[in-house]
FIKOL-305696 format. One record per atom (N, C-alpha, C, O): atom name; residue number from 0; x, y, z. Coordinates in nm, 3 decimals, always signed. Layout:
% residues N
+-------+-----+---------+---------+---------+
| atome | num |      px |      py |      pz |
+-------+-----+---------+---------+---------+
|    CA | NUM |       X |       Y |       Z |
...
+-------+-----+---------+---------+---------+
END
This chain:
% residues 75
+-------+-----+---------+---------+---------+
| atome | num |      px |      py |      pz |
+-------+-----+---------+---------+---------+
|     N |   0 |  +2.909 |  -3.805 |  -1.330 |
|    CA |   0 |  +2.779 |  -3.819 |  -1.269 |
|     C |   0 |  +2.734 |  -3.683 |  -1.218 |
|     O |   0 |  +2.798 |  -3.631 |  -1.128 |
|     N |   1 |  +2.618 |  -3.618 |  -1.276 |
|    CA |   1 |  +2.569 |  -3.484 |  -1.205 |
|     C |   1 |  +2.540 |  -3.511 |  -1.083 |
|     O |   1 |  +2.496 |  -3.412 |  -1.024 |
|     N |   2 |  +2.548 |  -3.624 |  -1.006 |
|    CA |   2 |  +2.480 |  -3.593 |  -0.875 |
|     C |   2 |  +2.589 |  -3.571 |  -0.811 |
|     O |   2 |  +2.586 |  -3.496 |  -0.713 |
|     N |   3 |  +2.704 |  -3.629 |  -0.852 |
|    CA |   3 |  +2.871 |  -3.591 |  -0.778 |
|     C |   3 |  +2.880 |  -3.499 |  -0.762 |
|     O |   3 |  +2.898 |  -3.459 |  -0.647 |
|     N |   4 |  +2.870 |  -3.393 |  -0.896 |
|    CA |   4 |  +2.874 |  -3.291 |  -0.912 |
|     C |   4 |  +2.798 |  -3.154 |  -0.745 |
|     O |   4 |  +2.841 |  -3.066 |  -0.670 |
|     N |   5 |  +2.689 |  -3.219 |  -0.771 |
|    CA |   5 |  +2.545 |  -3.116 |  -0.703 |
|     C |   5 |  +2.618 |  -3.126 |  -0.525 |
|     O |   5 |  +2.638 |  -3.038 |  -0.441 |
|     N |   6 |  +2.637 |  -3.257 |  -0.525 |
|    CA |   6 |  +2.685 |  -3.309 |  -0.361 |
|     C |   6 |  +2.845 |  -3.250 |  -0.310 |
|     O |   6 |  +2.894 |  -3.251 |  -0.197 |
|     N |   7 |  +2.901 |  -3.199 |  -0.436 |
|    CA |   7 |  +3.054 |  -3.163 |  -0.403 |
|     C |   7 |  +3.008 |  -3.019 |  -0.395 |
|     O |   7 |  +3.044 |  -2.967 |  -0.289 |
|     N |   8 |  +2.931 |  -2.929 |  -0.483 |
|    CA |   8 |  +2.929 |  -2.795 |  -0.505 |
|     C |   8 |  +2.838 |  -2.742 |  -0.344 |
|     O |   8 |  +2.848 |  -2.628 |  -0.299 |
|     N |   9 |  +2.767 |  -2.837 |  -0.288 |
|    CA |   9 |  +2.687 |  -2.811 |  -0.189 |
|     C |   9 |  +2.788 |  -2.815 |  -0.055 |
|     O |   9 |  +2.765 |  -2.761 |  +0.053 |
|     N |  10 |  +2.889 |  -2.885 |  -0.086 |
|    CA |  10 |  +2.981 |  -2.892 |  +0.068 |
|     C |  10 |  +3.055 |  -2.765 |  +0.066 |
|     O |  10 |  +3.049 |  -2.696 |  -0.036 |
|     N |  11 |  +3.131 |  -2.721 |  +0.178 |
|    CA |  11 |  +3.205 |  -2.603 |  +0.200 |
|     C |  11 |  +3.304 |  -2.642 |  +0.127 |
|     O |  11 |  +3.316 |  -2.763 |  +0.107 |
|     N |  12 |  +3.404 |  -2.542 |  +0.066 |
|    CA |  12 |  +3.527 |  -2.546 |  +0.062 |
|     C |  12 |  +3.654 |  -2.673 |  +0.086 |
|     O |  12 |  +3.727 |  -2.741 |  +0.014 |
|     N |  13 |  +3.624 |  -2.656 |  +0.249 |
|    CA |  13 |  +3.715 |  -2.749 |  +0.306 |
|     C |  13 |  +3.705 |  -2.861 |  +0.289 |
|     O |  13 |  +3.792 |  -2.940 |  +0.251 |
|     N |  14 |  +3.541 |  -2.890 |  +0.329 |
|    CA |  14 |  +3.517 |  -3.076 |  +0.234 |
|     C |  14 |  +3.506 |  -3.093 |  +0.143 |
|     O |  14 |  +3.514 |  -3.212 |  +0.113 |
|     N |  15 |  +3.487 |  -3.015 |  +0.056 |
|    CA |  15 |  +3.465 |  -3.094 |  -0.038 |
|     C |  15 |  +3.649 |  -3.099 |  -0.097 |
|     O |  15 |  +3.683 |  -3.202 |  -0.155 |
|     N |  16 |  +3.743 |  -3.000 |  -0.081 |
|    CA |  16 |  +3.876 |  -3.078 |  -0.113 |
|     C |  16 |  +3.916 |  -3.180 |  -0.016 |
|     O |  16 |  +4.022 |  -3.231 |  -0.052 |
|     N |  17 |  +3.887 |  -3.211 |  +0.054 |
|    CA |  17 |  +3.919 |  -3.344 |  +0.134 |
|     C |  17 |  +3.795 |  -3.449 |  +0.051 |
|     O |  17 |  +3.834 |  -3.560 |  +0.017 |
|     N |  18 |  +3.697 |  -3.422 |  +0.032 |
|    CA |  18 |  +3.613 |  -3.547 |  +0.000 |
|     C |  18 |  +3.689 |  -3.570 |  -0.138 |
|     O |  18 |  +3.722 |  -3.688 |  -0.150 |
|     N |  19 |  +3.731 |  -3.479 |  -0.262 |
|    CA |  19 |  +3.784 |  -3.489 |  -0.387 |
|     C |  19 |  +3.933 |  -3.596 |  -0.384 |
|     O |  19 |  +3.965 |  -3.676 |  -0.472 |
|     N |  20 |  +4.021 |  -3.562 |  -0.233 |
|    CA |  20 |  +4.125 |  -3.609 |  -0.247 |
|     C |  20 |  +4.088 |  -3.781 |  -0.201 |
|     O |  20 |  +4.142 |  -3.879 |  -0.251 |
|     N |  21 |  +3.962 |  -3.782 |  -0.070 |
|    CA |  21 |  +3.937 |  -3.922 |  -0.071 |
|     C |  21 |  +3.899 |  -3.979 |  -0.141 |
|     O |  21 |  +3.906 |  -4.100 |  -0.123 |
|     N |  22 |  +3.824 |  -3.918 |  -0.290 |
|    CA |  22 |  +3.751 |  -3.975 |  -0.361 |
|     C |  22 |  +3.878 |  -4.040 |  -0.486 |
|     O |  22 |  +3.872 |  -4.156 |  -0.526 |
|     N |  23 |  +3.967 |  -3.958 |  -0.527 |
|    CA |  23 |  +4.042 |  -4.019 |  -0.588 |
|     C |  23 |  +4.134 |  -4.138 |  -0.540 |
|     O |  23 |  +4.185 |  -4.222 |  -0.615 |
|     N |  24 |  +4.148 |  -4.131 |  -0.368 |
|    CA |  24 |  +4.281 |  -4.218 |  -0.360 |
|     C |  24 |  +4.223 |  -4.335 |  -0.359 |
|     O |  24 |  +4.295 |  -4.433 |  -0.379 |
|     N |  25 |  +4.030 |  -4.364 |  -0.328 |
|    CA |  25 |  +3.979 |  -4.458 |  -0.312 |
|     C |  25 |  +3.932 |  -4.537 |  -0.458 |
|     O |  25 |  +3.915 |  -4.659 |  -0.469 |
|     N |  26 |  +3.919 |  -4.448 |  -0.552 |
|    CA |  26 |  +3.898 |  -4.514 |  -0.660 |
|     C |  26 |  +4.012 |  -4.528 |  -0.778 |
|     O |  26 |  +4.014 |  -4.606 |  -0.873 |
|     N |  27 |  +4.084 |  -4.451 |  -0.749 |
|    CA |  27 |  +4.167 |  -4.479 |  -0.852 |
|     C |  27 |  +4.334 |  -4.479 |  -0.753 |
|     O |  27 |  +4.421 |  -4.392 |  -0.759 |
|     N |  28 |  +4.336 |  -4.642 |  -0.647 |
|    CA |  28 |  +4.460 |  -4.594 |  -0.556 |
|     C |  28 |  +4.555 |  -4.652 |  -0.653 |
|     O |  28 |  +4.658 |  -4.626 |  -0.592 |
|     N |  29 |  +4.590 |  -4.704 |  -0.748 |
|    CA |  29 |  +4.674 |  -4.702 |  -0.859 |
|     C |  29 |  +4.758 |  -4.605 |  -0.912 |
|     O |  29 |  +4.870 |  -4.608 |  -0.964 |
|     N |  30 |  +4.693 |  -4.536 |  -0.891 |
|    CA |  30 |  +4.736 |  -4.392 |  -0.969 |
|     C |  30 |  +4.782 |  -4.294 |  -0.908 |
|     O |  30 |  +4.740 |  -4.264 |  -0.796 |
|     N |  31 |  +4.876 |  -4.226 |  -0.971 |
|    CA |  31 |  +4.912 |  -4.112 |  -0.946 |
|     C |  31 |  +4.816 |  -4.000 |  -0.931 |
|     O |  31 |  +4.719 |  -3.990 |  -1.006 |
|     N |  32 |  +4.848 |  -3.890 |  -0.811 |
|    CA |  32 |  +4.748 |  -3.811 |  -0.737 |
|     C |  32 |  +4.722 |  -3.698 |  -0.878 |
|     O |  32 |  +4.640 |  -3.614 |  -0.841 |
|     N |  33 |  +4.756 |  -3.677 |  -0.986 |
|    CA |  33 |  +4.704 |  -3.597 |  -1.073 |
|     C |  33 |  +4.625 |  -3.663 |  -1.166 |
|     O |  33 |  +4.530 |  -3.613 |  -1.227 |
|     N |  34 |  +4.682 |  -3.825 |  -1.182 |
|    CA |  34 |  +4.559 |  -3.915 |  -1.271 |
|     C |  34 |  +4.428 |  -3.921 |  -1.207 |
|     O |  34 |  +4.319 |  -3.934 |  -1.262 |
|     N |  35 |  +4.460 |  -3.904 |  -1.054 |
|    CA |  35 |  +4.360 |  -3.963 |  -0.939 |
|     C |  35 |  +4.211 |  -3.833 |  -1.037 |
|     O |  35 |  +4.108 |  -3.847 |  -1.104 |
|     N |  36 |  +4.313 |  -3.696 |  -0.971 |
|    CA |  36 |  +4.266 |  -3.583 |  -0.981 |
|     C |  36 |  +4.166 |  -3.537 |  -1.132 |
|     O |  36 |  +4.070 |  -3.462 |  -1.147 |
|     N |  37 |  +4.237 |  -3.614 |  -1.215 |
|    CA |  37 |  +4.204 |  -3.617 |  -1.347 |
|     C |  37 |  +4.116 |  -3.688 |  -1.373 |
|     O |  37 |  +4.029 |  -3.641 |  -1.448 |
|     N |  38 |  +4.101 |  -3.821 |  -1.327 |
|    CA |  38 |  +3.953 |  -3.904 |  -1.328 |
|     C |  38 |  +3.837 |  -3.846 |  -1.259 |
|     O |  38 |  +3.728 |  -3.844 |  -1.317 |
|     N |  39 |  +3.846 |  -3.814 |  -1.178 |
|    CA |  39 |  +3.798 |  -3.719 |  -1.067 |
|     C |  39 |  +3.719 |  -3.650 |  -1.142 |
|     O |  39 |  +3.605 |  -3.680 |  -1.178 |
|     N |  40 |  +3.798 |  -3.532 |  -1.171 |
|    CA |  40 |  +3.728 |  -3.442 |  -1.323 |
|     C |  40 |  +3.644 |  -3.499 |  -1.400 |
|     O |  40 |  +3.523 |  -3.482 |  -1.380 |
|     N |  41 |  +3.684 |  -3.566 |  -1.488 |
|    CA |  41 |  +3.628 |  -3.662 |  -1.580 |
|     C |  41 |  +3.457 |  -3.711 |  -1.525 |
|     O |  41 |  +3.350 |  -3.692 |  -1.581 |
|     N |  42 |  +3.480 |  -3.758 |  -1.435 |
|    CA |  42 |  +3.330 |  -3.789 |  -1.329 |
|     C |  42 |  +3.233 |  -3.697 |  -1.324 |
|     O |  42 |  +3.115 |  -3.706 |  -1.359 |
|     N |  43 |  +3.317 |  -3.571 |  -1.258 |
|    CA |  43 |  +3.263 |  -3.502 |  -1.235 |
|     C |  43 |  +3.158 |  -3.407 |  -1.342 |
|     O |  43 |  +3.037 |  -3.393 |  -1.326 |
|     N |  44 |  +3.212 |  -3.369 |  -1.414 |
|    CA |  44 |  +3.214 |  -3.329 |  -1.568 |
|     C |  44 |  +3.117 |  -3.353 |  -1.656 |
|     O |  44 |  +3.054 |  -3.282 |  -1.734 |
|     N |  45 |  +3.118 |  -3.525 |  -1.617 |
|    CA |  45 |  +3.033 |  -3.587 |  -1.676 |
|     C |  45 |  +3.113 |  -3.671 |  -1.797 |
|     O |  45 |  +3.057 |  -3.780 |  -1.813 |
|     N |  46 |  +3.188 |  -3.659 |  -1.857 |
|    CA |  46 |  +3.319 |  -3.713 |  -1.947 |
|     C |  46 |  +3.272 |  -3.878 |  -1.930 |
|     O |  46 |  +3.213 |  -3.958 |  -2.002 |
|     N |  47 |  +3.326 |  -3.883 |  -1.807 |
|    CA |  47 |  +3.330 |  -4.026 |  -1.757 |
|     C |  47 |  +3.159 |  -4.073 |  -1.707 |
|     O |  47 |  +3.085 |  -4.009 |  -1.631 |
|     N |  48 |  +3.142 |  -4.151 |  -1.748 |
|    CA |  48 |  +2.997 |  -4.202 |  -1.743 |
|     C |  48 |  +2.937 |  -4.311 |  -1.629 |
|     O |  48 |  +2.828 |  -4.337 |  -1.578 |
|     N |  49 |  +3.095 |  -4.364 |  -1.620 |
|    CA |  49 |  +3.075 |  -4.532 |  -1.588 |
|     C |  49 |  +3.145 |  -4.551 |  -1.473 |
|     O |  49 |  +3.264 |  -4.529 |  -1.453 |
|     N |  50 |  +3.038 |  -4.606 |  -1.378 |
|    CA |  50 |  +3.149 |  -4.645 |  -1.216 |
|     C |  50 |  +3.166 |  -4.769 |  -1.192 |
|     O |  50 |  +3.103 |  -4.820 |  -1.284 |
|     N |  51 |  +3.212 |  -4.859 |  -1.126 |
|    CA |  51 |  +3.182 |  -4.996 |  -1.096 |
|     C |  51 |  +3.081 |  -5.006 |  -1.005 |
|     O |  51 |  +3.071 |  -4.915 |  -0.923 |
|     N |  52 |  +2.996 |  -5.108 |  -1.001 |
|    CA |  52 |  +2.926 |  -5.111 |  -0.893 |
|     C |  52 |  +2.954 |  -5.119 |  -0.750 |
|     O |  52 |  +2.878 |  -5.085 |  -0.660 |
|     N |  53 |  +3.091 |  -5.175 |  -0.739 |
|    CA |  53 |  +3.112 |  -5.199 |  -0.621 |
|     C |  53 |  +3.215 |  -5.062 |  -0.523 |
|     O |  53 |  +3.268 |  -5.064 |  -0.412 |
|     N |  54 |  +3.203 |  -4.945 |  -0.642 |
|    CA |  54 |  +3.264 |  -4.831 |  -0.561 |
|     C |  54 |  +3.179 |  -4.763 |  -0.529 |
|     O |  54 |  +3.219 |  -4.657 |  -0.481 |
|     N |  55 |  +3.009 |  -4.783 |  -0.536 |
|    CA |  55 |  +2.896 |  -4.665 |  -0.510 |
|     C |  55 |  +2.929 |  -4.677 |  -0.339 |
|     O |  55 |  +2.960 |  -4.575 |  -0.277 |
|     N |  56 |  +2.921 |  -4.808 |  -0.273 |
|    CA |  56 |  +2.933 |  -4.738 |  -0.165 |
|     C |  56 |  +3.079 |  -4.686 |  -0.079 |
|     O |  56 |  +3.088 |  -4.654 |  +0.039 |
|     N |  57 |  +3.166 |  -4.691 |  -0.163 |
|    CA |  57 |  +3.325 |  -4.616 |  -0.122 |
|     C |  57 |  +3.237 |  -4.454 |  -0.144 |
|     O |  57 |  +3.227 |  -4.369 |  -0.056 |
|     N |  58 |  +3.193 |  -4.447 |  -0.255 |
|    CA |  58 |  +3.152 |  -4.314 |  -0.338 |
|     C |  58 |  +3.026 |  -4.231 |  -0.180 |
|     O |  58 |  +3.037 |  -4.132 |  -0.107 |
|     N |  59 |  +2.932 |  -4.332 |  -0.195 |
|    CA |  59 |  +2.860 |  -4.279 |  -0.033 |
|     C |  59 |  +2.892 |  -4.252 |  +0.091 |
|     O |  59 |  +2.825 |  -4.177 |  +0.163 |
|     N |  60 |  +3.007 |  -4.314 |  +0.130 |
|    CA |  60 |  +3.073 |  -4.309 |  +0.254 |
|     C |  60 |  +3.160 |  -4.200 |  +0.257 |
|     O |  60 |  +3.172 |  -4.145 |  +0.367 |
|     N |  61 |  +3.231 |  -4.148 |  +0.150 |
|    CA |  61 |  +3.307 |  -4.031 |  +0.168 |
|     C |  61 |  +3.224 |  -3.913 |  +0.122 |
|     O |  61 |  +3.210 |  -3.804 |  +0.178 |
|     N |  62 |  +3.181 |  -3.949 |  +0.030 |
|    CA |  62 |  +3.014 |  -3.822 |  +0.081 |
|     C |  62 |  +2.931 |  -3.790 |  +0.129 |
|     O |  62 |  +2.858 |  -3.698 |  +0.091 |
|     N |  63 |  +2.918 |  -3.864 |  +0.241 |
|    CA |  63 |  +2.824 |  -3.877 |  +0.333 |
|     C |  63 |  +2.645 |  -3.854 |  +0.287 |
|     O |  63 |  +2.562 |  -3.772 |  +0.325 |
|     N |  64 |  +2.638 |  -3.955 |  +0.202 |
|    CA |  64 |  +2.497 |  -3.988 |  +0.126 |
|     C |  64 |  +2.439 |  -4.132 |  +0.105 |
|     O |  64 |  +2.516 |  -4.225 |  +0.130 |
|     N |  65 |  +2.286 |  -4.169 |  +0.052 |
|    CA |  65 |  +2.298 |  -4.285 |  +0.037 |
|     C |  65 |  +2.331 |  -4.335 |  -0.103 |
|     O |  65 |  +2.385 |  -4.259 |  -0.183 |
|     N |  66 |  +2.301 |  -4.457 |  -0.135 |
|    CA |  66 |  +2.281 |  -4.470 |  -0.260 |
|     C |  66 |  +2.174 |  -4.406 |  -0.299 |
|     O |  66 |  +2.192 |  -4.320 |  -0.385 |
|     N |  67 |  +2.090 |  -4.419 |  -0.269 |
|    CA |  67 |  +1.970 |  -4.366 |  -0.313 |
|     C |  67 |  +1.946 |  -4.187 |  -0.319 |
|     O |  67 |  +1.847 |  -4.126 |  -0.358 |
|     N |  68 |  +2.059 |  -4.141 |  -0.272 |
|    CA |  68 |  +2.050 |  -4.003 |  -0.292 |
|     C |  68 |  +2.151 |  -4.000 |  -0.413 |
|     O |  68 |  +2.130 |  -3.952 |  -0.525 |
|     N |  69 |  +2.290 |  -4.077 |  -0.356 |
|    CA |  69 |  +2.363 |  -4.047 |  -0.524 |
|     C |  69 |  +2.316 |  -4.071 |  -0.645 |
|     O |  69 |  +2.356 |  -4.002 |  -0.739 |
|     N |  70 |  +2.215 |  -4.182 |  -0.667 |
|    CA |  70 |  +2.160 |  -4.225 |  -0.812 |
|     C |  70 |  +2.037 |  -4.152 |  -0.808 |
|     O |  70 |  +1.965 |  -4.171 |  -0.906 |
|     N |  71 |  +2.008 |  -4.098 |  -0.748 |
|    CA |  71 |  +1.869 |  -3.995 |  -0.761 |
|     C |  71 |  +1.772 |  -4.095 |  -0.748 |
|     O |  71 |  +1.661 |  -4.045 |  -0.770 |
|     N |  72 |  +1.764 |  -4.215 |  -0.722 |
|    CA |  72 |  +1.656 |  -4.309 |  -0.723 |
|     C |  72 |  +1.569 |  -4.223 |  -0.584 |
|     O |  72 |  +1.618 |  -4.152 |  -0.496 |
|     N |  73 |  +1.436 |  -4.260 |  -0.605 |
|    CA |  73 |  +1.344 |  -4.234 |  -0.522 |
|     C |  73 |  +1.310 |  -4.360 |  -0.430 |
|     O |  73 |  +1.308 |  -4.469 |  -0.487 |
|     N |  74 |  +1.282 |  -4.354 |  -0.284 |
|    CA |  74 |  +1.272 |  -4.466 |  -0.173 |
|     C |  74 |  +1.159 |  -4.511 |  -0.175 |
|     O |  74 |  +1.127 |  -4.601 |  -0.096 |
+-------+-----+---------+---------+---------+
END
């Protein structure tokens, strides 16, 4: 998702590797922290296309955004 992208490159340093590590353990807590890391990528990238609906707001809460800012929808 480019907006992952825009919202991670805009945080400092420090959050955004803490938001990357919450973002994996929350969506992919199955997995091992380099699969985590690797989906992660994939998202980010753009690779990966597809979220569930019901992780946009795990996805908002550790980025501190709304939905409506992550999907670029207009209010």
């Amino acid at each position: 998702m480019k907006k992952i992208k825009e919202i991670l490159t805009s945080m400092s340093r420090e959050k955004r590797r803490k938001a990357i590590a919450e973002l994996g353990a929350a969506l992919w807590a199955d997995s091992t922290p380099l699969a985590q890391y690797t989906n992660l990528i994939n998202l980010y990238t753009g690779r990966c296309k597809k979220v569930a609906p019901e992780k946009i707001p795990v996805i908002c809460r550790i980025l501190g955004v709304t939905p409506n800012e992550l999907l670029d929808w207009e209010e």
